[in-house]
N, CA and C of each residue as an Amber inpcrd file, in Angstrom:
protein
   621
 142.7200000 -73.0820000  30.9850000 142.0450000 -72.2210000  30.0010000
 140.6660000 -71.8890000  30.5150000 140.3650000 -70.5380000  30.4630000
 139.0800000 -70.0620000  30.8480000 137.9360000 -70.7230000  30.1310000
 136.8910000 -71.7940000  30.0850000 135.8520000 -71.8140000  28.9050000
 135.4460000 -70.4920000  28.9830000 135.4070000 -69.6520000  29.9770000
 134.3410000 -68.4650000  29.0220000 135.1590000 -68.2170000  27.7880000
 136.4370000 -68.1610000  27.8160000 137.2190000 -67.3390000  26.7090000
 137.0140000 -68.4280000  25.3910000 136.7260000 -69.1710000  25.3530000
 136.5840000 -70.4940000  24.4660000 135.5450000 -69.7550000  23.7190000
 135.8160000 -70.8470000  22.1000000 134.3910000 -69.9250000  20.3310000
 133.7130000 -70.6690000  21.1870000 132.4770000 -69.5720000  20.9670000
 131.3990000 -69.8140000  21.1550000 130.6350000 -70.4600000  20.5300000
 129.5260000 -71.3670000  20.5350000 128.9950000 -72.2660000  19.4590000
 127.7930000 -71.4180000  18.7920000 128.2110000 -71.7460000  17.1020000
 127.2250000 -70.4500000  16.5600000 125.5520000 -70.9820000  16.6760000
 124.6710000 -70.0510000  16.2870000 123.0760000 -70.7680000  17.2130000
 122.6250000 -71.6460000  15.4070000 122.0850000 -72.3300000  15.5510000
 121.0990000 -72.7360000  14.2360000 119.8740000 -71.5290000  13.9740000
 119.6670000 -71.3740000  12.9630000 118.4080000 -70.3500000  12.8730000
 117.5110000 -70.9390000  11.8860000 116.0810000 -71.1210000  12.0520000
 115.1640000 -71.5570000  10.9530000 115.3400000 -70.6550000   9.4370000
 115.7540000 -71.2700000   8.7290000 115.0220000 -70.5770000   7.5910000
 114.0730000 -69.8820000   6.8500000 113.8780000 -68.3920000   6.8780000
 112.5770000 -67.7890000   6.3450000 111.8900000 -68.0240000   5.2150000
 111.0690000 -67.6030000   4.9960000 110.2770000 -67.8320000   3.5000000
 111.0260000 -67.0960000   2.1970000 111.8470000 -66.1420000   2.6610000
 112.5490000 -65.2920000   1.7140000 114.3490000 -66.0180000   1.5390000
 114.3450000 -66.6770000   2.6380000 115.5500000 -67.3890000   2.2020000
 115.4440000 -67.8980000   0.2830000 116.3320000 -67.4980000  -0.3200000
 116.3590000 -67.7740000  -1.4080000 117.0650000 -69.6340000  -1.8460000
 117.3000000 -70.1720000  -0.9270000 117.5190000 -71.7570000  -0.8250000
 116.0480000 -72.2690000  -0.7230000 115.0660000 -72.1080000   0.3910000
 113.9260000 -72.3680000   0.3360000 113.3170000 -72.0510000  -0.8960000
 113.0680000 -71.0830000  -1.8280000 112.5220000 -70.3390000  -2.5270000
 112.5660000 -71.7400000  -3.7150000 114.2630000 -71.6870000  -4.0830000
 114.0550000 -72.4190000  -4.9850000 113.7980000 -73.7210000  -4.6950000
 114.2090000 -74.4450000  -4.1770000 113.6310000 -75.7350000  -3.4380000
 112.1280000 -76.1630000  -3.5880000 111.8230000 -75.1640000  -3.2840000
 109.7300000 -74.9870000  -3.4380000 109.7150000 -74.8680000  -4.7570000
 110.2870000 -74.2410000  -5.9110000 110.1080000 -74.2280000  -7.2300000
 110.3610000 -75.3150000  -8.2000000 111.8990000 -75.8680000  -7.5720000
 111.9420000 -77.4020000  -7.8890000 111.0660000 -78.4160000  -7.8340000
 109.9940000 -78.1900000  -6.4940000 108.9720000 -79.3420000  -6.1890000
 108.3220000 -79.3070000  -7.4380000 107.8110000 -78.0550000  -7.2540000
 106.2620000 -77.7650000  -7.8380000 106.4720000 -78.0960000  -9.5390000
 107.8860000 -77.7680000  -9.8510000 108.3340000 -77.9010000 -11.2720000
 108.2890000 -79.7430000 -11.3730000 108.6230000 -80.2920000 -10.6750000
 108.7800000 -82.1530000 -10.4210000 107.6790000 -82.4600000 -10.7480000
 106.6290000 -81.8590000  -9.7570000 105.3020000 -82.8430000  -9.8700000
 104.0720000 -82.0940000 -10.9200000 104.5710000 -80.9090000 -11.7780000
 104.1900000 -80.5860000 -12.6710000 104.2540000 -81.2560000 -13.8880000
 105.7780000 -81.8590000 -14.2480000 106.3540000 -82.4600000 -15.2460000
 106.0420000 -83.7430000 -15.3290000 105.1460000 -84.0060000 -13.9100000
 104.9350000 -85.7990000 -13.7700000 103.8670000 -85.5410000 -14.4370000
 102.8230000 -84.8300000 -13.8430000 101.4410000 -84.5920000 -14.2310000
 101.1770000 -84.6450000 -15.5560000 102.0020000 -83.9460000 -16.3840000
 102.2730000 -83.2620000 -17.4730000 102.5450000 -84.7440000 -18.1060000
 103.4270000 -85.3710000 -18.1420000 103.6430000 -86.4810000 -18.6310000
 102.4280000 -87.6490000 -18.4740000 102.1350000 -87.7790000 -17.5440000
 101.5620000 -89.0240000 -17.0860000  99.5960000 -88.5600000 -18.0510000
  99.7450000 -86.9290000 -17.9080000  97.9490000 -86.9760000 -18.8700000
  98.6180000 -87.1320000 -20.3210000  99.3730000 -86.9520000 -21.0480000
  99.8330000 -86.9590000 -22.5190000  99.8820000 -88.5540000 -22.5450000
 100.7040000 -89.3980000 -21.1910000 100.5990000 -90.9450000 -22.1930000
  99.3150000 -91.3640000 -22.1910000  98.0380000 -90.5920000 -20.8920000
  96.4980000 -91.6500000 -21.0070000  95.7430000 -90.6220000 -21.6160000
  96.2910000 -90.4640000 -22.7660000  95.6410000 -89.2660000 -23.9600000
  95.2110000 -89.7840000 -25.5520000  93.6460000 -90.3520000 -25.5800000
  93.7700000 -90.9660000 -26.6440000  92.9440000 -90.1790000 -27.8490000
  93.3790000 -90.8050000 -29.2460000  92.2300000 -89.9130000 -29.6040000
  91.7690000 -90.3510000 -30.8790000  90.2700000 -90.4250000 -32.0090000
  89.6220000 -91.1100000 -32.7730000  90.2990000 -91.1080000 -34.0120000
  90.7100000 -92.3520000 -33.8840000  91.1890000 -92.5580000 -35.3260000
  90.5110000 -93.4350000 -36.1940000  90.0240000 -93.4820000 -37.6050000
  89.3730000 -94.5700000 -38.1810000  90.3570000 -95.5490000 -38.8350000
  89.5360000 -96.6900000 -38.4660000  90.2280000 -98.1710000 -38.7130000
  89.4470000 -98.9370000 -40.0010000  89.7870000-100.0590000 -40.7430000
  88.9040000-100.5620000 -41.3390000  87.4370000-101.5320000 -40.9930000
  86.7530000-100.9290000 -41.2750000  85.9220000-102.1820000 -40.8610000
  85.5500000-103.8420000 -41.2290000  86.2390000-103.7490000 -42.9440000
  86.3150000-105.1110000 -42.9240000  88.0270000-104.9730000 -44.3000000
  87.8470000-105.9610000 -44.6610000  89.0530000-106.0550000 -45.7070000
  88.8230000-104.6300000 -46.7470000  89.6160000-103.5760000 -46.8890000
  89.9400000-102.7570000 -47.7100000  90.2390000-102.9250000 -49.1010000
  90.2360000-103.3030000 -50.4550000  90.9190000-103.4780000 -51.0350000
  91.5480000-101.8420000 -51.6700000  92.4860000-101.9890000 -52.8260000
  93.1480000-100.9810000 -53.6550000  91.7780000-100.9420000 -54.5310000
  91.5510000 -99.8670000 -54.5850000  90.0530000 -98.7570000 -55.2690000
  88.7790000 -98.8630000 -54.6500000  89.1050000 -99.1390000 -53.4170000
  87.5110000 -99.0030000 -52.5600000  87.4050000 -97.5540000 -52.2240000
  86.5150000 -97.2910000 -52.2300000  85.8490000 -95.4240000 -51.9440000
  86.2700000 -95.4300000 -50.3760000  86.6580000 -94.8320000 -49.5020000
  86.0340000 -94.9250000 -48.3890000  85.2560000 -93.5270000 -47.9640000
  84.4790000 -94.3940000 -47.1520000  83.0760000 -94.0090000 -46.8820000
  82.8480000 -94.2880000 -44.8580000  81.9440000 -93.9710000 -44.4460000
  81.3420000 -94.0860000 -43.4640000  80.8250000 -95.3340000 -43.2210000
  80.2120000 -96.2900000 -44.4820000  80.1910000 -97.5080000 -44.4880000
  81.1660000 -99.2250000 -44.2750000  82.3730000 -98.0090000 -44.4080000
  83.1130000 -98.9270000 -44.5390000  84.7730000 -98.7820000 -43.6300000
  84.3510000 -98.0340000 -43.0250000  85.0070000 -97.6900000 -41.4170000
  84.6680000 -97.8100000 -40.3370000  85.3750000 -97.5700000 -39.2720000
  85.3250000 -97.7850000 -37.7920000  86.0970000 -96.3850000 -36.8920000
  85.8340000 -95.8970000 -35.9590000  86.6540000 -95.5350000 -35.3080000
  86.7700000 -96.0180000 -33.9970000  88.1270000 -95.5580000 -33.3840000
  88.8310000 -96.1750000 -32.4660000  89.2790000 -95.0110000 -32.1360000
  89.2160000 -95.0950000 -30.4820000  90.5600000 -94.3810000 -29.8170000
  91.8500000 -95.1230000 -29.3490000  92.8460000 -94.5780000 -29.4150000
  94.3300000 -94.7970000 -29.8910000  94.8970000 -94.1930000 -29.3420000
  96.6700000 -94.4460000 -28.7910000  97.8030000 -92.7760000 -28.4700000
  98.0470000 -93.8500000 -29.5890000  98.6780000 -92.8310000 -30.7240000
  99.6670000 -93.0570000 -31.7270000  99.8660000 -91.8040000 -32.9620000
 101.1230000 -91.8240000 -33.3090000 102.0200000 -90.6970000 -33.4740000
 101.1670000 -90.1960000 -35.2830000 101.8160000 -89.5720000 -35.6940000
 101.1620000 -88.9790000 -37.2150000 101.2800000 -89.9210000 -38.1340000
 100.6610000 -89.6590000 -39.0380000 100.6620000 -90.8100000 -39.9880000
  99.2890000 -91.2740000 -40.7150000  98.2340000 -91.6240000 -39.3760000
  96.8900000 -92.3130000 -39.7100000  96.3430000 -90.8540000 -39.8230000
  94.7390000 -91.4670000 -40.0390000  93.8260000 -90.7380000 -40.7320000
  92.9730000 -90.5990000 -39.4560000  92.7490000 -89.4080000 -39.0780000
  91.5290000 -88.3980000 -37.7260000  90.3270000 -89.1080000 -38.2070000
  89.4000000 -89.4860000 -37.1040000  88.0440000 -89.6110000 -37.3530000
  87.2870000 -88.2430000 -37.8870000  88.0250000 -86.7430000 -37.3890000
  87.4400000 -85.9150000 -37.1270000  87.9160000 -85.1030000 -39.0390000
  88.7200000 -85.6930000 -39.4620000  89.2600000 -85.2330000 -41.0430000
  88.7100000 -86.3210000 -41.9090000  87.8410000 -87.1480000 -42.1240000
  87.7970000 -88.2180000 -42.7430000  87.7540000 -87.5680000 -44.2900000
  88.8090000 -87.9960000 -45.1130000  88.9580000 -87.7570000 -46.5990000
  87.5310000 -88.5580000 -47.0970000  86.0600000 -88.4570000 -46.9120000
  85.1960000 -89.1420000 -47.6690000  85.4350000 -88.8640000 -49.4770000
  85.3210000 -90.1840000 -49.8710000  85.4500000 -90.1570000 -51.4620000
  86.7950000 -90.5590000 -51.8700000  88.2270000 -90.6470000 -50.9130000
  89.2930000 -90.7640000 -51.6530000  88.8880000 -92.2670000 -51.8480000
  90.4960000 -92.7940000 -52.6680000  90.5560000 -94.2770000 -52.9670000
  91.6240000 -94.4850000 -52.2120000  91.1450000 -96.4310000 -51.6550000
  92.3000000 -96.7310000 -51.3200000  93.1550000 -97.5030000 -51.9260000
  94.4040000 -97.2710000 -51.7370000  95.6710000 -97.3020000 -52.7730000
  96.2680000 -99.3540000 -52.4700000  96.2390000 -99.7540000 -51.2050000
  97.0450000-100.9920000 -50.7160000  95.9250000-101.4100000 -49.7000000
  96.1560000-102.8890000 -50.2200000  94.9000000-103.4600000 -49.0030000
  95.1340000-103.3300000 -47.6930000  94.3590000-103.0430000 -46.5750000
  94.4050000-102.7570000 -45.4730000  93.4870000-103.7060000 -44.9600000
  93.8780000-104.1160000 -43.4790000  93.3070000-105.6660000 -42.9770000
  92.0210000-105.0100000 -42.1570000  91.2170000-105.6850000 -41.8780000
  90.1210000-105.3280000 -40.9610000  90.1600000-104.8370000 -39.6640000
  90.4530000-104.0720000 -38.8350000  90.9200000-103.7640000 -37.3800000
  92.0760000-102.5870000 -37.4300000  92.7020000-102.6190000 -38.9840000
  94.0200000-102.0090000 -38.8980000  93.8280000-100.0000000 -39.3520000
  94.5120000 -99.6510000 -38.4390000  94.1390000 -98.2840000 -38.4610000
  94.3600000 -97.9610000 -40.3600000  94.0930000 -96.8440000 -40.2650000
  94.0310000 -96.5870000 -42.3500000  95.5460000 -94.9170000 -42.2340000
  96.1700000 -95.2760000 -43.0540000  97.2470000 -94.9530000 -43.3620000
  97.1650000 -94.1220000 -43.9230000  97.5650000 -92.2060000 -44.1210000
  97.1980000 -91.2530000 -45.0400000  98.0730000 -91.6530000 -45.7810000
  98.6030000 -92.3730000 -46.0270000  99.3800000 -92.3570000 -47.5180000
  98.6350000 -93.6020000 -48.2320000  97.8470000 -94.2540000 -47.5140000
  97.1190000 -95.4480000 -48.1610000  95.9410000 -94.9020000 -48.9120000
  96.0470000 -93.6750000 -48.9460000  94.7410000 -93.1880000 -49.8470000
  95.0440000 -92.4360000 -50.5420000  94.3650000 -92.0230000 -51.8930000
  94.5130000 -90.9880000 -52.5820000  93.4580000 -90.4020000 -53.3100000
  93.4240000 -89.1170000 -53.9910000  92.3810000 -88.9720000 -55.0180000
  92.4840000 -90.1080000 -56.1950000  90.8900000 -89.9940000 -56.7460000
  90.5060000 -91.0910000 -57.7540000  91.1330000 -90.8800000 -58.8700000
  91.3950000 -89.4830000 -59.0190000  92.2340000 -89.2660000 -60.4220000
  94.0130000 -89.8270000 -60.2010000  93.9600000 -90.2220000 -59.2600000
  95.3750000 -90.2540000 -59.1580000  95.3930000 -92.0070000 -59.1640000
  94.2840000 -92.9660000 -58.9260000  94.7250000 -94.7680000 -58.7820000
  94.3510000 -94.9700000 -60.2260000  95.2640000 -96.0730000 -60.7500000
  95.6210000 -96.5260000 -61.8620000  95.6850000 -97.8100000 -62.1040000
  95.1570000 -98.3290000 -61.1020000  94.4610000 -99.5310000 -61.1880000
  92.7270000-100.0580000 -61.7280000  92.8690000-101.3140000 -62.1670000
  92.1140000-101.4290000 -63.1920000  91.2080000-102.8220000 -62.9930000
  90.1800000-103.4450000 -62.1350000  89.7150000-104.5250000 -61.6640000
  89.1330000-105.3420000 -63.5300000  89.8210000-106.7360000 -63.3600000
  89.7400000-107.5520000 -64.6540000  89.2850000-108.6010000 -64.2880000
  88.1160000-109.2580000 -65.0040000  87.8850000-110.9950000 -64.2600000
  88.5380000-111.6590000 -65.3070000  89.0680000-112.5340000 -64.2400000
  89.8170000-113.5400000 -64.7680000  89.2150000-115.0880000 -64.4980000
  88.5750000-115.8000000 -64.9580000  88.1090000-117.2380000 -64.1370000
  89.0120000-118.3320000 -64.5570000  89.3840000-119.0760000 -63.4570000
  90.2110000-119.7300000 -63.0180000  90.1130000-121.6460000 -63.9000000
  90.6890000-121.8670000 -64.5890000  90.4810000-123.5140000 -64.7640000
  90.3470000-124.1460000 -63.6290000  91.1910000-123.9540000 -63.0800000
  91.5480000-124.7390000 -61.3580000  91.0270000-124.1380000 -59.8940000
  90.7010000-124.8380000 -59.1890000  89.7570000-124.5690000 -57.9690000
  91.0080000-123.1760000 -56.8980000  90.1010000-122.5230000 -56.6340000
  90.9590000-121.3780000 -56.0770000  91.5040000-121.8680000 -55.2300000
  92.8200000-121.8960000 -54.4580000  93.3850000-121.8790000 -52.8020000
  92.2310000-121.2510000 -51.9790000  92.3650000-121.6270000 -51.0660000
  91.7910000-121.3510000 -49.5980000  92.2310000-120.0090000 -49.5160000
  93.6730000-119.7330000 -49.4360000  93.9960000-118.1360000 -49.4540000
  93.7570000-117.5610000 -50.3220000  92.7550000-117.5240000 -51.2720000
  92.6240000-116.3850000 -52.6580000  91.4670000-115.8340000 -51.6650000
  91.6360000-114.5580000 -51.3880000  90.2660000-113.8830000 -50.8480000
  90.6200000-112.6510000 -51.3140000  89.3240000-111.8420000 -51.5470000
  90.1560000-110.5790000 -51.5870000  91.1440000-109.6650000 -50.5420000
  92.2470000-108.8870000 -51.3690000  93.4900000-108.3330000 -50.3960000
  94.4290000-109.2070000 -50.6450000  94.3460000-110.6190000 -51.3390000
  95.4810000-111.5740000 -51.3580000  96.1850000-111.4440000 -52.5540000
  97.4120000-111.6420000 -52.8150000  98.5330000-111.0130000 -53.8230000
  98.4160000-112.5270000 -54.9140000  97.8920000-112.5220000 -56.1560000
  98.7210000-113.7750000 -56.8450000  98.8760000-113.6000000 -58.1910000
  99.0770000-114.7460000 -58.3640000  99.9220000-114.6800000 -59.9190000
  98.9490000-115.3740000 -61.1030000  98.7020000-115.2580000 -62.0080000
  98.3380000-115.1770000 -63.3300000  99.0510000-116.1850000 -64.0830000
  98.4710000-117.4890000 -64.6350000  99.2300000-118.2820000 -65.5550000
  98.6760000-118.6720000 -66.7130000  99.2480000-118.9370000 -67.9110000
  98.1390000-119.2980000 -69.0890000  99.4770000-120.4880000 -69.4930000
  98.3550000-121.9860000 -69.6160000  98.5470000-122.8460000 -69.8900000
  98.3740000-123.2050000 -71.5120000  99.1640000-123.4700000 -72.3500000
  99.1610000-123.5470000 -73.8140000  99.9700000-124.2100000 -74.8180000
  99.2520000-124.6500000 -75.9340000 100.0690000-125.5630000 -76.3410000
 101.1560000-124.4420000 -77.8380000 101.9770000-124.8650000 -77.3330000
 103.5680000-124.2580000 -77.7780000 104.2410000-125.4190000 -78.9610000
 105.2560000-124.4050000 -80.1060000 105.7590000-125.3080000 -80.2850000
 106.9640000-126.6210000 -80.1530000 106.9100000-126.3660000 -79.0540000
 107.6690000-127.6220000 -78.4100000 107.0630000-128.2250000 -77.2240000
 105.1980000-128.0960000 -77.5200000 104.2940000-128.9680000 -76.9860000
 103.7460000-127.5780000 -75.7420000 103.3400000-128.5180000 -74.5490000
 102.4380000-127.6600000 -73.7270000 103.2720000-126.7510000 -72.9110000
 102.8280000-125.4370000 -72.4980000 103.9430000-124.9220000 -72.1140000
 103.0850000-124.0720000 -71.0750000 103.7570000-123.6700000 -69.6760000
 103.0790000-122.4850000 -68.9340000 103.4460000-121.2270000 -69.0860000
 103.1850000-120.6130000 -69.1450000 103.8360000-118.5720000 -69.2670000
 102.9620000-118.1100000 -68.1140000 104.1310000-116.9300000 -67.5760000
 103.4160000-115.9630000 -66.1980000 103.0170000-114.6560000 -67.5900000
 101.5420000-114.9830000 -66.9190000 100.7680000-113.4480000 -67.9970000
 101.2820000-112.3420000 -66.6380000 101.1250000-112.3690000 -65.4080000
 101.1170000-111.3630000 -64.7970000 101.0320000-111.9080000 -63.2920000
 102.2480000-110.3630000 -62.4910000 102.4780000-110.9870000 -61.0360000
 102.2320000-110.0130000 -60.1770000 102.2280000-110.6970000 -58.8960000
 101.9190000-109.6950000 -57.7800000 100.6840000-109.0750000 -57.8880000
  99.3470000-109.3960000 -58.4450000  98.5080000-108.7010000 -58.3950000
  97.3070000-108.8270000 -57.3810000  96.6410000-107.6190000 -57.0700000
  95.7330000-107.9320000 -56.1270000  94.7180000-108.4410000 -56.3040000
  93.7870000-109.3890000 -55.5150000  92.4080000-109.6680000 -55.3790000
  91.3000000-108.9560000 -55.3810000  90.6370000-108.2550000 -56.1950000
  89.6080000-107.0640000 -55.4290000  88.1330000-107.7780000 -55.3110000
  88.3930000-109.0500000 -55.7180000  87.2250000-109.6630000 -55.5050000
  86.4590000-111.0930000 -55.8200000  85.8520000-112.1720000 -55.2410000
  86.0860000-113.5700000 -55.5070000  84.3840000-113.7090000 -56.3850000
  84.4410000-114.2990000 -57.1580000  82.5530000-115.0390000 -57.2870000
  83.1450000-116.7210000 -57.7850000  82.5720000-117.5150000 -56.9310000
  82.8200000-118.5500000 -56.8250000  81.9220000-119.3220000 -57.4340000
  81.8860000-119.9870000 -58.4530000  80.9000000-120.7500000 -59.1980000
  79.7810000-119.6980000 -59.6540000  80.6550000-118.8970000 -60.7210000
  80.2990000-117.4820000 -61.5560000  80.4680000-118.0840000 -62.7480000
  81.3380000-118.9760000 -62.9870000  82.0170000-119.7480000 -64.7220000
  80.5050000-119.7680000 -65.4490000  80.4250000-119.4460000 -66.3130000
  79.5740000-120.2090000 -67.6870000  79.9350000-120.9020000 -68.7440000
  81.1620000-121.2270000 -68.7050000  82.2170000-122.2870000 -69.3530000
  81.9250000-123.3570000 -68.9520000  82.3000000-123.3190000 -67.5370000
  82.9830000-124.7510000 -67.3980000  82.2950000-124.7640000 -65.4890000
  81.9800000-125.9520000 -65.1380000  81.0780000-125.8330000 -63.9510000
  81.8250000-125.8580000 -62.5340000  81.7420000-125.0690000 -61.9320000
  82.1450000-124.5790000 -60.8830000  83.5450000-123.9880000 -60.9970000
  83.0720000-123.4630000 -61.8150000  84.6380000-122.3830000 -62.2230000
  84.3050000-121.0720000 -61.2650000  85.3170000-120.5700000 -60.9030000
  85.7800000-119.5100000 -59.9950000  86.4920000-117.9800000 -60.6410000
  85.8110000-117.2480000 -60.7990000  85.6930000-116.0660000 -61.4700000
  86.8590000-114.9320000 -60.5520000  87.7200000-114.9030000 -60.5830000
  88.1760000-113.5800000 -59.6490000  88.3900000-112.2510000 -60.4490000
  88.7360000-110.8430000 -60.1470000  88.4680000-109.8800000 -60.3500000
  90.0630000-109.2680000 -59.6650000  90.6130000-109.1350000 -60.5030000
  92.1860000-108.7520000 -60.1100000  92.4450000-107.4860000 -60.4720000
  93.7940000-106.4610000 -59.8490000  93.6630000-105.2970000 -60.1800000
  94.9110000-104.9970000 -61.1230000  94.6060000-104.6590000 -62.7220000
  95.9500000-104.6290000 -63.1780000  96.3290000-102.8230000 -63.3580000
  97.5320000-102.5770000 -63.4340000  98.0280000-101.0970000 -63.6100000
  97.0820000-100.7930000 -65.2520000  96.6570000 -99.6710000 -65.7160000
  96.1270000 -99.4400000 -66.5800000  96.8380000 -99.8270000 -67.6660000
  97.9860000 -99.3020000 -67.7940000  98.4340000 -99.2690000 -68.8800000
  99.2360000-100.6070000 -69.3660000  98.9000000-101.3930000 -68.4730000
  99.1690000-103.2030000 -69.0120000  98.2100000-104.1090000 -69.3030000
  96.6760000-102.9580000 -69.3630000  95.6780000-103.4870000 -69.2150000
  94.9650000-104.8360000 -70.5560000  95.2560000-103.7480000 -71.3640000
  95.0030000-104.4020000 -73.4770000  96.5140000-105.1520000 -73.5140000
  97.4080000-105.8390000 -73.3390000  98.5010000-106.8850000 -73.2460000
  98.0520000-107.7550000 -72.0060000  97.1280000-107.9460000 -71.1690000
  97.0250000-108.6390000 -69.9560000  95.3390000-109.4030000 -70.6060000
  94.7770000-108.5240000 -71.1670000  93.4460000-109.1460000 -72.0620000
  94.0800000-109.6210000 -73.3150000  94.9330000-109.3320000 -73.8540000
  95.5210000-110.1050000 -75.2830000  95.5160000-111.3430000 -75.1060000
  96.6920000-111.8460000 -73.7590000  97.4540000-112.7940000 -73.7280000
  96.2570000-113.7410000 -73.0450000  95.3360000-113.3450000 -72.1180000
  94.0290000-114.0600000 -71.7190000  93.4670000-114.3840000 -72.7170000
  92.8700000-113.9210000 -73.6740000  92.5920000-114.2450000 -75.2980000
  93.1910000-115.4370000 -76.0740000  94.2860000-115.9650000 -76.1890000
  95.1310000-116.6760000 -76.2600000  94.0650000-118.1050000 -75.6680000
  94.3220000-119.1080000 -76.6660000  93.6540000-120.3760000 -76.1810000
  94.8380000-120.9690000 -75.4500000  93.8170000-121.5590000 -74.1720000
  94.2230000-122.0360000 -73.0040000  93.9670000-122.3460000 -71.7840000
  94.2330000-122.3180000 -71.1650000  93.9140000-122.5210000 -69.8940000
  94.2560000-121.5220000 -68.5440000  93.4250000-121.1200000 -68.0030000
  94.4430000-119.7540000 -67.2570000  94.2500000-120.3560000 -65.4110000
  95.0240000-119.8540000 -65.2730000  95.0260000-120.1970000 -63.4380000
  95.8470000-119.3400000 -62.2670000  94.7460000-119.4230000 -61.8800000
  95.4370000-118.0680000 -60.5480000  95.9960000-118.5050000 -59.4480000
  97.4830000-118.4490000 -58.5740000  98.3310000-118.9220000 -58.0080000
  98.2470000-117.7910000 -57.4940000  97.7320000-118.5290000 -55.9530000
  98.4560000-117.5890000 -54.7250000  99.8250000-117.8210000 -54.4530000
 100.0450000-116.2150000 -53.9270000 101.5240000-116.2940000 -52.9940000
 101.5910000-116.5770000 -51.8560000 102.4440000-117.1600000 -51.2380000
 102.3800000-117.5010000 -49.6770000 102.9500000-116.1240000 -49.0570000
 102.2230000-115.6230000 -48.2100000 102.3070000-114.6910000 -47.4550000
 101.9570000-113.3850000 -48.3270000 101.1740000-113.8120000 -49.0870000
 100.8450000-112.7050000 -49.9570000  99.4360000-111.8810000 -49.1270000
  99.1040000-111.7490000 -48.6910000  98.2600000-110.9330000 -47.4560000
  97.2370000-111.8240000 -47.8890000  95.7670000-111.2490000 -47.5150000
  94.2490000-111.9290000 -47.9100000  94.0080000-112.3270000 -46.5850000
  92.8080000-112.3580000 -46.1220000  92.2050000-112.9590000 -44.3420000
  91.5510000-113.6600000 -44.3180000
């Protein structure tokens, strides 16, 4: 067999700039390390959110006094340093450090809570602070002798004075928040001779 007559081997040729394989290839890059870029500034993207500055309770004003801001990445929900609702109320205690919740606030015409002192026969728990959840008891004599009754539960702390009593000496005064409209049945039954005492909940919040 002749090799001349033998296929010839076809040549390799570089690829031009107009080759449309190159073209997109180069568009793929640039699209890759766009989408990295793109990603990688959105996760180190933070931005001012206000936090509490110390224990919040349910009907504190907030104010400038009584915030913090922080930068943060985190999704909708909290409250902008740059929108601060000055004047609303807050609705649920919020811990010191912890960002503030737009649903944790509202207008004043809208909270229905009602701060009541209550002073305590018995020495407070360690956990009664304000923000801490407890319960309400009135000790009394019944007729089938002494008896306890729950006046009222789950309620918040909005505030402690500790050896405030003018009764009785070193009595412990707290300031609890009742719904309004249980307010005149929650002073009735306090009225009532007896003895009253405030029971924390375990894990009932308070710091």
């Amino acid at each position: 067999m002749n090799p001349a007559s033998g296929p010839i081997a076809g040549r390799l040729t570089r690829p031009g700039w107009t080759d449309p394989r190159l073209i997109v290839g180069l568009l793929l890059i640039v699209l890759s390390v766009w989408g990295t870029t793109l990603v990688v500034s959105r996760a180190d993207r933070t931005e001012p959110f206000l936090v509490a500055k110390g224990t919040l309770t349910p009907g504190t004003v907030l104010s400038d006094s009584n915030v913090l801001v922080s930068n943060v990445r985190i999704g909708d929900g909290y409250i902008p340093a740059d929108d601060a609702p000055w004047g609303a109320v807050v609705t649920r205690t919020i811990s010191p450090g912890e960002l503030i919740p737009q649903s944790a606030v509202s207008g004043s015409d809208e909270f229905d809570l009602r701060p009541v002192a209550v002073e305590s026969a018995l020495p407070l728990a360690a956990g009664i602070v304000p923000g801490a959840i407890v319960d309400v008891w009135l000790t009394r004599e019944g007729l089938m002798g002494t008896e306890s009754v729950l006046v009222a539960s789950g309620l918040v702390i909005d505030q402690v004075d500790q050896g405030s009593g003018s009764f009785s000496q070193g009595a412990e005064t707290v300031y609890v928040l009742v719904p309004a409209r249980d307010v005149g049945d929650f002073l009735a039954t306090l009225a009532e001779e007896g003895e009253v005492v405030v029971v924390g909940i375990p894990g009932g919040g308070g710091t």
